[in-house]
N, C-alpha and C positions, 0 to 999 in steps of 0.2 A: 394805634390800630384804626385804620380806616376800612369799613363794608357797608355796603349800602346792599340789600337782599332784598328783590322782589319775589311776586307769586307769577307776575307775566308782564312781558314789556307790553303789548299792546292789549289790557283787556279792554273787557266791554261795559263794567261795572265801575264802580269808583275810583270815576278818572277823577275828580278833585282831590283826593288823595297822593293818589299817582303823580300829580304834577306838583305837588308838595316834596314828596321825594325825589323828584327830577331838580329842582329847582335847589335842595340839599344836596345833592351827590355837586351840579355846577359849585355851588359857594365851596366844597371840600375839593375841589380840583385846584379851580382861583387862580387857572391858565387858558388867556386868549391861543393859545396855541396846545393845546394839550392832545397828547396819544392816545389810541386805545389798545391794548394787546388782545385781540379776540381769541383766544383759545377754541378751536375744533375739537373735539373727541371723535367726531365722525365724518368723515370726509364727503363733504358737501358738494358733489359734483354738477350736481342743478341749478348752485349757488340760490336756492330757497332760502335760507334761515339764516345765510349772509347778508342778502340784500335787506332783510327783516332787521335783522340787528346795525347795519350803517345805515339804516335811516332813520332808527332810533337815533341814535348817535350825533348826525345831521342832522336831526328837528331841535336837538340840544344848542347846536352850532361849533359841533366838534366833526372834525372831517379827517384827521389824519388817525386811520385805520391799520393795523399792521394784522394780519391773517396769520394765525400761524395752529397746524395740522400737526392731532398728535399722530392719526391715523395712518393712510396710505400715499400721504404729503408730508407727513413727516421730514422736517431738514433742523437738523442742530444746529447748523449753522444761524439758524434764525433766531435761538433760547435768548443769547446776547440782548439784540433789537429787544425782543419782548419783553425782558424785566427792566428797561431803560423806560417803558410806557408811565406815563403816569396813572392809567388805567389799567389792568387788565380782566377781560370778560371770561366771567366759566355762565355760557350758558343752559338752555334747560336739554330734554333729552333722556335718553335712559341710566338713571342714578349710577346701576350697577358697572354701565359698560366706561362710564366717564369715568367712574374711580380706577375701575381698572385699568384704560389708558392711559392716567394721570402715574399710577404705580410701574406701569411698564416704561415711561419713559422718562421715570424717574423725578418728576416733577414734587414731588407732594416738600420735600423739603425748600427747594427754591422755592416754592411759594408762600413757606411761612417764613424764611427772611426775606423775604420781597417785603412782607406787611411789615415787619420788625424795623426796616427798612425807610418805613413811610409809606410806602407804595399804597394804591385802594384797589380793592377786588370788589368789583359789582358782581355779584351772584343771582342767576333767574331761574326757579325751580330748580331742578336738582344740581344747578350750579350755586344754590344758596345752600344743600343740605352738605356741599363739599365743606363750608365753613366746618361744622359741627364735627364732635369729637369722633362717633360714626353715624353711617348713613341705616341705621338700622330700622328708622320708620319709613325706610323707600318700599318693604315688604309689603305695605299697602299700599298697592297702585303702578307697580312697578315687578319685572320681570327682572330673575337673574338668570338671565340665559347664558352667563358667560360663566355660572358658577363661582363665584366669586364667593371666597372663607373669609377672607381679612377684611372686615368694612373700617377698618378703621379710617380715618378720614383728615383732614387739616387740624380741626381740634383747637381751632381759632377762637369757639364760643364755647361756654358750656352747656349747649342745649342744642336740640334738634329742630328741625321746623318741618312743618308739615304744611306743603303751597296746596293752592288751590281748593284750598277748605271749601267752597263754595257748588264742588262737585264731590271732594272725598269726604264730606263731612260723617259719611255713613257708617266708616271707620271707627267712629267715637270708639263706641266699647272696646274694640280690639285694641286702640291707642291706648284706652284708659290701660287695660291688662299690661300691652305692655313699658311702658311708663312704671309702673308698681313693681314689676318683676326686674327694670333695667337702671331703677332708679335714677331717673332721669324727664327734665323738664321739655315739653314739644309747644314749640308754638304755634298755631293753626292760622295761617294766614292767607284769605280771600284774594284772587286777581283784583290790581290795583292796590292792593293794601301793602307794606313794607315794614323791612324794620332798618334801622341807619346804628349802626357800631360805631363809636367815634372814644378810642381810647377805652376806658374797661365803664362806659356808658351806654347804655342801651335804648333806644327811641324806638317805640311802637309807633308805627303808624295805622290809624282807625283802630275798630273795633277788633284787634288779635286777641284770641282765649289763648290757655296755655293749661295743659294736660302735665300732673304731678301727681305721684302719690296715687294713682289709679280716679282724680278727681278735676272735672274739667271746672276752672273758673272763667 
């Protein structure tokens, strides 16, 4: 199992961290030539948060890019291409509506034999809460305007993360409750900070607390 989960590709805060984890995702690739599968949930017509994500990408020294739209670009034809990437990106976004897109176009299982596979999923914000069993801590910070029942999720890791701790930290209490009540571990991780999965090992990067038990360590 290869994932590498940020809280934000470009923050403003602990970029020496950041470039720790950039610099492990390159060594887990360990191809002068390597693809990325950018995964849409929303169809990016401004090409905003495309252009944000390949130049991520490009400051790496990776430039072969593959787009692919689950939304109103939608083509199956392109599913192929995209799990042949030795990357692919679920970026960040509103939790609810990305899982939902993921379920509608039937995705959620190619992507856990993709990693089965070998393959690595970089996940940013709530493309890191797709790893988890479900997205049930997106409740704080996040809208379900699609109405969405089934959070269940890829279930690649056994635990939730909680990005951006560094504005949602206010949260605490209601994490703590629900953690106790869902019996289930969340990791609170600050933009810039990361966590790197490599086989059933786990790597925090900086200071991540982690909410169990209704108790934040």
């Amino acid at each position: 199992m290869n994932l590498v989960l940020y809280s934000k590709l470009e923050p403003e805060i602990n970029l020496d961290t950041q470039d720790k984890i950039n610099k492990a995702l390159l060594e887990m690739v360990n191809n002068d030539d390597a693809t990325v599968g950018l995964i849409e949930h929303t169809t990016d017509k401004e090409n905003k948060y495309y252009k944000k994500n390949v130049d991520f990408y490009n400051k790496l020294g990776i430039y072969n890019i593959l787009r692919f739209d689950l939304d109103e670009r939608y083509d199956q034809l392109f599913e192929e291409k995209l799990f042949k990437c030795d990357i692919i990106h679920l970026p960040g976004g509103n939790t609810y509506y990305f899982l939902y897109m993921l379920k509608k176009q039937n995705m959620i299982y190619r992507l856990q034999e993709y990693i089965k596979s070998g393959g690595i999923i970089v996940g940013v914000s709530a493309g890191a809460l797709m790893v988890s069993p479900t997205i049930g801590s997106a409740q704080f910070g996040d809208e379900n305007h699609v109405a969405l029942d089934d959070l269940s999720a890829l279930g690649l890791v056994p635990f939730e993360i909680m990005p951006h701790w560094n504005k949602w930290s206010r949260y605490l209490a209601d994490l703590q409750k629900y953690s106790l009540s869902n019996n289930v571990n969340i990791y609170t991780v600050c933009d810039g900070e990361g966590i790197i999965v490599q086989e059933n090992y786990v790597k925090l990067y900086d200071d991540i607390g982690i909410i169990g038990n209704g108790v934040y360590i």
